[in-house]
VOPAGU-2260 file (C-alpha; in pm, 1 decimal, decimal comma):
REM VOPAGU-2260
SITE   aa  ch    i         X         Y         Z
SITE  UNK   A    0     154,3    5366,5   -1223,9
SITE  UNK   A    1     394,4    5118,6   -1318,3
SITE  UNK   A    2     600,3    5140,0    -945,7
SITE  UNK   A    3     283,9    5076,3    -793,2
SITE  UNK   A    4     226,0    4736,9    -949,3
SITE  UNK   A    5     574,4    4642,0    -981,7
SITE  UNK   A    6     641,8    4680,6    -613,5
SITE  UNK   A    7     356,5    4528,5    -513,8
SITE  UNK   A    8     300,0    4234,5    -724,0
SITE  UNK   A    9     604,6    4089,1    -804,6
SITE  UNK   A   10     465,8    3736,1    -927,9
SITE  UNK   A   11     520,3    3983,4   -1285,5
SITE  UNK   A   12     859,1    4159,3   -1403,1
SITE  UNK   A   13     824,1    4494,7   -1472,3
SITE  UNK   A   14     846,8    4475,9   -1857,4
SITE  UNK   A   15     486,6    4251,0   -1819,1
SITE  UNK   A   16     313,7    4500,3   -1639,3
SITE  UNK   A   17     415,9    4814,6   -1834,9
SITE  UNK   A   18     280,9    4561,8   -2175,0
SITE  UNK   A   19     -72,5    4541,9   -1977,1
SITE  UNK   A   20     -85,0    4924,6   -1920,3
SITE  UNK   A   21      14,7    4967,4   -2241,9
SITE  UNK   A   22    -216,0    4739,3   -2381,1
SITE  UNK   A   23    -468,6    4912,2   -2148,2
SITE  UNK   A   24    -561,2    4613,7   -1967,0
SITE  UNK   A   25    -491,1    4838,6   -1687,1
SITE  UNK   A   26    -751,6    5145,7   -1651,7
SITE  UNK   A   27    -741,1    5433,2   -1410,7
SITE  UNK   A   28   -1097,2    5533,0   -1311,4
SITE  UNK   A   29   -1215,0    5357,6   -1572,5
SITE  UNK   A   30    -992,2    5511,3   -1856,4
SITE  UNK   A   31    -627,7    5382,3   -2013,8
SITE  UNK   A   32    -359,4    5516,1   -1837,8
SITE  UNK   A   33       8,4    5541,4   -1871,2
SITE  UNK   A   34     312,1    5373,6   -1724,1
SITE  UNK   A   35     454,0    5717,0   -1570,3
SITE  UNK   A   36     133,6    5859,9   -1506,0
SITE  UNK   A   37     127,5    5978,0   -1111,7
SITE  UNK   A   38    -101,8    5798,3    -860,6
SITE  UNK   A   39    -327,0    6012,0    -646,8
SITE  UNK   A   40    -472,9    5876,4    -317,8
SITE  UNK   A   41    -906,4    5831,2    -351,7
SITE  UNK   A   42    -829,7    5667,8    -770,3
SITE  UNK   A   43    -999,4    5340,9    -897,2
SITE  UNK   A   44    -750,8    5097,6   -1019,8
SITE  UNK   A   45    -894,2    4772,4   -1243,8
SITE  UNK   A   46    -629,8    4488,6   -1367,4
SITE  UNK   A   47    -880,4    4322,3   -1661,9
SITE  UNK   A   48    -679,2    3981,4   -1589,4
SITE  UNK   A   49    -698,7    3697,5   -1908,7
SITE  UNK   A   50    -948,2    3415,3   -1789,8
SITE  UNK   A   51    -806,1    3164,6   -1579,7
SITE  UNK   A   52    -602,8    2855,3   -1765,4
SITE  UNK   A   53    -492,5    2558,9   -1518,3
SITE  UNK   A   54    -233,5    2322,0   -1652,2
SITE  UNK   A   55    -428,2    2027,8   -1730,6
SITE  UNK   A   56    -337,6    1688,6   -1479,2
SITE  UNK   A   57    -420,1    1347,6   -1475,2
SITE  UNK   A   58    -806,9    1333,5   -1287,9
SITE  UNK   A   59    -787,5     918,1   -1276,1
SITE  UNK   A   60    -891,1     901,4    -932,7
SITE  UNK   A   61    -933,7     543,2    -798,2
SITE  UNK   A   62   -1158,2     522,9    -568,2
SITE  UNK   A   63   -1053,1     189,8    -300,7
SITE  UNK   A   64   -1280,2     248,2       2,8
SITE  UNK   A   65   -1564,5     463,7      63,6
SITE  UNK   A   66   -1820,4     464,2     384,1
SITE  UNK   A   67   -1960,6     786,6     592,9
SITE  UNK   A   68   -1648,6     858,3     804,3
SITE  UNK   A   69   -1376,4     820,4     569,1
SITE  UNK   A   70   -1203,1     771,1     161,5
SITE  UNK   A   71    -924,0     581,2      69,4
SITE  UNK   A   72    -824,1     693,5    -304,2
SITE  UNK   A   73    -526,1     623,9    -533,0
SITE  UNK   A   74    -391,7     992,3    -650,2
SITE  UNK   A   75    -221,0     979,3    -977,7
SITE  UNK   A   76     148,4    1140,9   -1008,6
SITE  UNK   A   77      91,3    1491,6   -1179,6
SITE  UNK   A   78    -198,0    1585,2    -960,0
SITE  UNK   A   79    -188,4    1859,9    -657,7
SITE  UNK   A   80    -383,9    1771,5    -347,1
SITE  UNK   A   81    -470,4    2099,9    -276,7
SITE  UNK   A   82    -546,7    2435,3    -429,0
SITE  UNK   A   83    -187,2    2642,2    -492,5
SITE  UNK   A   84      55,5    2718,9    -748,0
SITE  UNK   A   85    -186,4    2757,9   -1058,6
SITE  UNK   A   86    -394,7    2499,8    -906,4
SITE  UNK   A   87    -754,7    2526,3    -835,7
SITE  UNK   A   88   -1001,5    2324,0   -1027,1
SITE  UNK   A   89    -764,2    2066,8   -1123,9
SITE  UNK   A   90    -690,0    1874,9    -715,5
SITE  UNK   A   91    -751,0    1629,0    -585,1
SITE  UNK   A   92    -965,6    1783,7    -303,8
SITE  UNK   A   93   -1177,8    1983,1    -532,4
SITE  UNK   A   94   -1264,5    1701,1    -769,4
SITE  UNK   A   95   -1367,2    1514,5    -462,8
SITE  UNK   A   96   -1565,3    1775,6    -332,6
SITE  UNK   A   97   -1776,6    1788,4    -658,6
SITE  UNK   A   98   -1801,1    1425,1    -596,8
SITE  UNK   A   99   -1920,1    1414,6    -270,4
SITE  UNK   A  100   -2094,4    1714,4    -213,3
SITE  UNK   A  101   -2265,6    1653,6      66,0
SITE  UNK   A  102   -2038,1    1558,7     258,9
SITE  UNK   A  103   -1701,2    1681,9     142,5
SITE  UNK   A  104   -1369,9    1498,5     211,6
SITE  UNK   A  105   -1045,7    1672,6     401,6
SITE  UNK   A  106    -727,2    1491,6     354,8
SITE  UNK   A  107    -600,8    1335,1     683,1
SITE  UNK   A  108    -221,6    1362,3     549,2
SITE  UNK   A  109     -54,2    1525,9     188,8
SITE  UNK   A  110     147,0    1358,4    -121,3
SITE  UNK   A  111     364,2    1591,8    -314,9
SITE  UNK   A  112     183,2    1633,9    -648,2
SITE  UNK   A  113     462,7    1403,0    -837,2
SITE  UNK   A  114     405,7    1153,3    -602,8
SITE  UNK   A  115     100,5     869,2    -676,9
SITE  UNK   A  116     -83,4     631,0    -407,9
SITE  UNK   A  117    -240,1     591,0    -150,4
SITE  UNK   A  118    -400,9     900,2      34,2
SITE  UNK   A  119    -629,4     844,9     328,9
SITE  UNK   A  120    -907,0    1153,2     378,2
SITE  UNK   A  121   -1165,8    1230,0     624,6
SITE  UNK   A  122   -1565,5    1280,4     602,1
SITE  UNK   A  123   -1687,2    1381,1     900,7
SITE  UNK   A  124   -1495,8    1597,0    1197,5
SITE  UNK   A  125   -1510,8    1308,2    1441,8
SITE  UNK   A  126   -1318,9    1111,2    1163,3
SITE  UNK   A  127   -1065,7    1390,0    1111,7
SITE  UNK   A  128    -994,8    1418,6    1460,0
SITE  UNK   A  129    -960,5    1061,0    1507,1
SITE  UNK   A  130    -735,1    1005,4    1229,0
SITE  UNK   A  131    -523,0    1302,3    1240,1
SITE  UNK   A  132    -487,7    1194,0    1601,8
SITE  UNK   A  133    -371,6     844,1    1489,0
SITE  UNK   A  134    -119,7    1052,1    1276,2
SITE  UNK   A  135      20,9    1241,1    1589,7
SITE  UNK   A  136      58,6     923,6    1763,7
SITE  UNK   A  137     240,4     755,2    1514,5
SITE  UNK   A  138     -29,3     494,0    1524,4
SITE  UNK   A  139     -55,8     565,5    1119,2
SITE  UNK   A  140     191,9     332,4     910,8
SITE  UNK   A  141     263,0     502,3     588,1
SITE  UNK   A  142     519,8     242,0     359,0
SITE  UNK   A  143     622,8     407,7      39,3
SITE  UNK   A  144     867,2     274,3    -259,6
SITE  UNK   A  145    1111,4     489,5    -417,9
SITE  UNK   A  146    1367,2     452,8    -751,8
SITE  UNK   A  147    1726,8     656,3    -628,6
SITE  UNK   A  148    1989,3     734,0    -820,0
SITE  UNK   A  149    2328,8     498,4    -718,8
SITE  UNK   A  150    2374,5     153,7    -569,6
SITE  UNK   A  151    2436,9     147,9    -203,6
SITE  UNK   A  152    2590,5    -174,3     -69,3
SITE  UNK   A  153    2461,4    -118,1     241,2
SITE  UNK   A  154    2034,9    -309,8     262,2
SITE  UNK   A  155    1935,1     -99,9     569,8
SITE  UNK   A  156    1888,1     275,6     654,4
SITE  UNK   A  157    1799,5     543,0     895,7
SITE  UNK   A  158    1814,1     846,3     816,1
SITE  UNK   A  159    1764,6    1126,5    1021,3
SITE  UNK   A  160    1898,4    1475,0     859,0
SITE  UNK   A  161    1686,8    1762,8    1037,3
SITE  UNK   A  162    1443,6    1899,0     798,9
SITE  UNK   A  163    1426,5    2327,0     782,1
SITE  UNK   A  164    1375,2    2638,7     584,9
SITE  UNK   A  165    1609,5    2753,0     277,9
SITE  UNK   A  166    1646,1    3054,1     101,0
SITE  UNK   A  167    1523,5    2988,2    -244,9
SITE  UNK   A  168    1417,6    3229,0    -541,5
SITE  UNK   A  169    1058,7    3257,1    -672,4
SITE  UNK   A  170     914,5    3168,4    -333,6
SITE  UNK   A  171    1112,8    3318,4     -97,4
SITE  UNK   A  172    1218,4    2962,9     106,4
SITE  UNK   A  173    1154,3    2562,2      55,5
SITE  UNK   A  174    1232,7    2320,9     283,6
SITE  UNK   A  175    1562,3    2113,2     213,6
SITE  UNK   A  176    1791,4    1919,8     483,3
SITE  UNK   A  177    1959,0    2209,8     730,1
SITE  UNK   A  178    2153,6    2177,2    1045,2
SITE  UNK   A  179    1925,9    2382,4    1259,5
SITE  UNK   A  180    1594,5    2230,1    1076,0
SITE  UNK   A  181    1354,4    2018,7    1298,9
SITE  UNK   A  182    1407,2    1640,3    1340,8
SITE  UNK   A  183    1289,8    1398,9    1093,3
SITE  UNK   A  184    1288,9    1035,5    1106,3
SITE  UNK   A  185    1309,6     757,5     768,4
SITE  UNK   A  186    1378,8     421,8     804,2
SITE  UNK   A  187    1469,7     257,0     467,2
SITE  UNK   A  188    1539,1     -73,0     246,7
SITE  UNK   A  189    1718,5    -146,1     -29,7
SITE  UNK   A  190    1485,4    -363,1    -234,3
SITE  UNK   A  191    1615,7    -437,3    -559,9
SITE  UNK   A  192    1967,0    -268,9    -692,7
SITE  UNK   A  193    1976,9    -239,0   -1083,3
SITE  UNK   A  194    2299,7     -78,3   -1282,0
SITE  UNK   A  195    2242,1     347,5   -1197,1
SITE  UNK   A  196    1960,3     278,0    -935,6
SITE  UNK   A  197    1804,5     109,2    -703,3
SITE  UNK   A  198    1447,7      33,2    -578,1
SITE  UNK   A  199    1412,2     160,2    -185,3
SITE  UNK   A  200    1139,2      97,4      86,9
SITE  UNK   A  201    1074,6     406,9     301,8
SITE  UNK   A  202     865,4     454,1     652,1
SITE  UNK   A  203     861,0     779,1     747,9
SITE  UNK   A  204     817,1     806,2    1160,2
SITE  UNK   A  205     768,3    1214,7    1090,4
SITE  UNK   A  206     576,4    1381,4     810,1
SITE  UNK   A  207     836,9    1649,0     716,3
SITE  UNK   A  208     718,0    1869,2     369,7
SITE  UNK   A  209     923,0    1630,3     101,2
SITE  UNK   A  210    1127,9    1456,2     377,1
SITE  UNK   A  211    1154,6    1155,7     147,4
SITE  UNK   A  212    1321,3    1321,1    -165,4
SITE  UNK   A  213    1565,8    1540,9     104,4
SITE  UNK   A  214    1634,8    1260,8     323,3
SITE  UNK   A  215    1774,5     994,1      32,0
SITE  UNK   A  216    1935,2    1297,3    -152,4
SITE  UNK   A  217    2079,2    1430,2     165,8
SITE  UNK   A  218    2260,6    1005,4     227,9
SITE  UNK   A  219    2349,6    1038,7    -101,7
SITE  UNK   A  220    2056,0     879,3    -325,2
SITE  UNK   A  221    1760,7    1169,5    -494,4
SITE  UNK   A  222    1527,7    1030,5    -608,9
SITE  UNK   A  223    1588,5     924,4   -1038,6
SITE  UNK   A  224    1465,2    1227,5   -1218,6
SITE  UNK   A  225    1387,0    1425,6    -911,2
SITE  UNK   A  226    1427,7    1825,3   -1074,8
SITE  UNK   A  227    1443,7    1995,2    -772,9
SITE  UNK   A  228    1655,8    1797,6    -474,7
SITE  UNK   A  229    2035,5    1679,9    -528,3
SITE  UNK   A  230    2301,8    1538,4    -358,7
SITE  UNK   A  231    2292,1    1645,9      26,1
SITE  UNK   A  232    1956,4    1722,2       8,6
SITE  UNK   A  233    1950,7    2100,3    -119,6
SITE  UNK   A  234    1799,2    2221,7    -399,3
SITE  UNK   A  235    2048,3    2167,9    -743,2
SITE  UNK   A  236    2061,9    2546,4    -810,9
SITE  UNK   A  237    2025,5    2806,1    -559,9
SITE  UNK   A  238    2212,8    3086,8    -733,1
SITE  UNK   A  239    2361,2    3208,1   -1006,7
SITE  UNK   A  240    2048,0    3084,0   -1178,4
SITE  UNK   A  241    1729,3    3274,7   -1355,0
SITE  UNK   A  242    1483,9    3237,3   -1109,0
SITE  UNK   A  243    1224,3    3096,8   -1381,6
SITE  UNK   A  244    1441,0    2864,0   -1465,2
SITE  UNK   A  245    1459,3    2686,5   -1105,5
SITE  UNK   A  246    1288,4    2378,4    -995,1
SITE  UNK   A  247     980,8    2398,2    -806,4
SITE  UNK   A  248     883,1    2124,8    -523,6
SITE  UNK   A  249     592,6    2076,7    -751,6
SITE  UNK   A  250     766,1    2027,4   -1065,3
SITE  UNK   A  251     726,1    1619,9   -1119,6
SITE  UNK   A  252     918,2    1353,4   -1297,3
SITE  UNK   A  253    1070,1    1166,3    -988,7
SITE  UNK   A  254     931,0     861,1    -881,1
SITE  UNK   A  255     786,2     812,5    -560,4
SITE  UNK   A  256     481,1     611,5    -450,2
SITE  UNK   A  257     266,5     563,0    -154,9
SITE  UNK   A  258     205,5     224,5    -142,6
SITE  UNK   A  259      93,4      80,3     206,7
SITE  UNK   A  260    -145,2     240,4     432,0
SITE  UNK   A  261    -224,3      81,9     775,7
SITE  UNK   A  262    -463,8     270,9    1040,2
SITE  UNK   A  263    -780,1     188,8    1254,6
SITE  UNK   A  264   -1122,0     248,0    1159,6
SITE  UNK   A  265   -1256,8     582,6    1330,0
SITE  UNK   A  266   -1563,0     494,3    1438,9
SITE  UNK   A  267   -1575,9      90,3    1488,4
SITE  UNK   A  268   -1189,9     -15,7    1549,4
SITE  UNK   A  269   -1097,6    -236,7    1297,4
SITE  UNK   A  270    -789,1    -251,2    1176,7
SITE  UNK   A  271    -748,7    -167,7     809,3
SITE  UNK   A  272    -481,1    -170,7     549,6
SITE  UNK   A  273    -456,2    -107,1     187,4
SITE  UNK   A  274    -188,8    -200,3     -54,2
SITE  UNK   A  275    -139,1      16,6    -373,1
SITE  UNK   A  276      62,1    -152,0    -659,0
SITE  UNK   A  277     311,2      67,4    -859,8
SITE  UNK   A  278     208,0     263,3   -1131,0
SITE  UNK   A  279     280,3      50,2   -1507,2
SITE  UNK   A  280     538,3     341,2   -1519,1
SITE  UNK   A  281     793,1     241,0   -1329,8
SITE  UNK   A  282     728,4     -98,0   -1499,1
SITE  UNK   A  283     900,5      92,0   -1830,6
SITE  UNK   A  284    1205,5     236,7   -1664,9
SITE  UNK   A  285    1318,4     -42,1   -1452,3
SITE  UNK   A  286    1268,4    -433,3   -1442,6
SITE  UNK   A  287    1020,9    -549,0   -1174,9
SITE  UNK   A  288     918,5    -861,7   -1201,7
């Protein structure tokens, strides 16, 4: 009994799953079993899991432009955009979908759930397909701002450290910056340069998972606070490390924000663009005015 679930379901250690057969919140046909109690093929097997607890997240949705084909909304830092890693109820896409029910919103692109700004999403198919189009095309201008650790002397980057898999505990691989990883394109600014950090301007021409955080902590700059990515743009631990003790790409407390978004209108053309301004924040750790 306990091999079966330990092998199998290895989100638990084996110590938690013999304390739920113990504790009989594991039954065999019905009936408390035992940890070294044999398995026979045609037997009912019933996990009584506790009821479902998501970490609770900012829900402050801002809501900037709204019409039949499309939503522009400001996400908060702290929320997930999608359902995954403890996260169901508590997204952005499902609290929009209780919202507009009718006609439920797809996002067009992703922000990493520490990140806050702009996100553009999609409300009909046509839409979608236009605007993930205008993504492909590079006809999509995403600007975002960023606080990095150091002071670089140099005002202008590009960066373009290929973007790949890693080996990485917990979840079997993240993406960090590898030599045979895929190309990825940032073009940056220096903005403002205080004592330990300094205030960058980032375009991304590719939409790499994190590129942002890997590309400024593979030049030499992570992002200030950023758990997970260090200098070179690898994860800060990858051995030699509890494995619930490691960062996860969704673990927060860097600061990164999505603040322009230029694209054309899916259905009639027009240009738009939509400026975010920083969260007040940022307005506590550095001096920005």
């Amino acid at each position: 009994m306990l091999d079966y679930y330990s092998d199998r379901y290895t989100h638990s250690s084996r110590d938690d799953w013999g304390d739920r057969i113990l504790t009989e919140a594991i039954l065999l046909d019905g009936n408390p079993t035992t940890s070294d109690t044999p398995l026979k093929r045609g037997q009912w097997l019933t996990y009584q899991r506790p009821p479902w607890e998501e970490p609770e997240v900012p829900l402050d949705i801002q809501i900037l432009a709204e019409d039949p084909e499309l939503l522009v909304v400001v996400k908060p830092s702290g929320l997930p955009v999608l359902p995954g890693g403890g996260f169901l109820e508590n997204t952005l896409l499902r609290q929009l979908q209780r919202r507009y029910p009718q006609s439920p919103p797809l996002p067009v692109h992703r922000l990493g759930r520490g990140t806050s700004g702009l996100m553009l999403l999609a409300r009909s198919p046509a839409a979608r397909a236009s605007l993930s189009q205008q993504l492909r095309d590079r006809q999509m201008h995403k600007i975002y701002w960023a606080i990095a650790q150091g002071v670089p002397t140099d005002d202008v980057f590009t960066l373009t450290y290929p973007i790949g898999k890693l080996a990485y505990p917990r979840l079997g691989y993240l993406h960090a910056a590898t030599p045979d990883g895929v190309f990825a394109h940032s073009d940056c600014r220096v903005l403002r340069r205080f004592e330990e950090t300094s205030l960058w301007e980032v375009s991304i021409l590719t939409g790499r998972p994190h590129q942002i955080r890997i590309h400024l902590a593979a030049a030499g700059y992570p992002l200030w606070q950023d758990p997970l990515y260090g200098v070179g743009g690898v994860p800060k631990v990858v051995s030699n490390s509890a494995s619930d003790q490691m960062a996860m790409p969704g673990d927060c407390g860097y600061y990164l924000h999505a603040k322009q978004l230029t694209f054309v209108h899916p259905v009639n053309g027009v240009p738009m663009r939509f400026d975010c301004p920083l969260p007040l924040a940022w307005h506590t750790v550095v001096d920005l005015t």
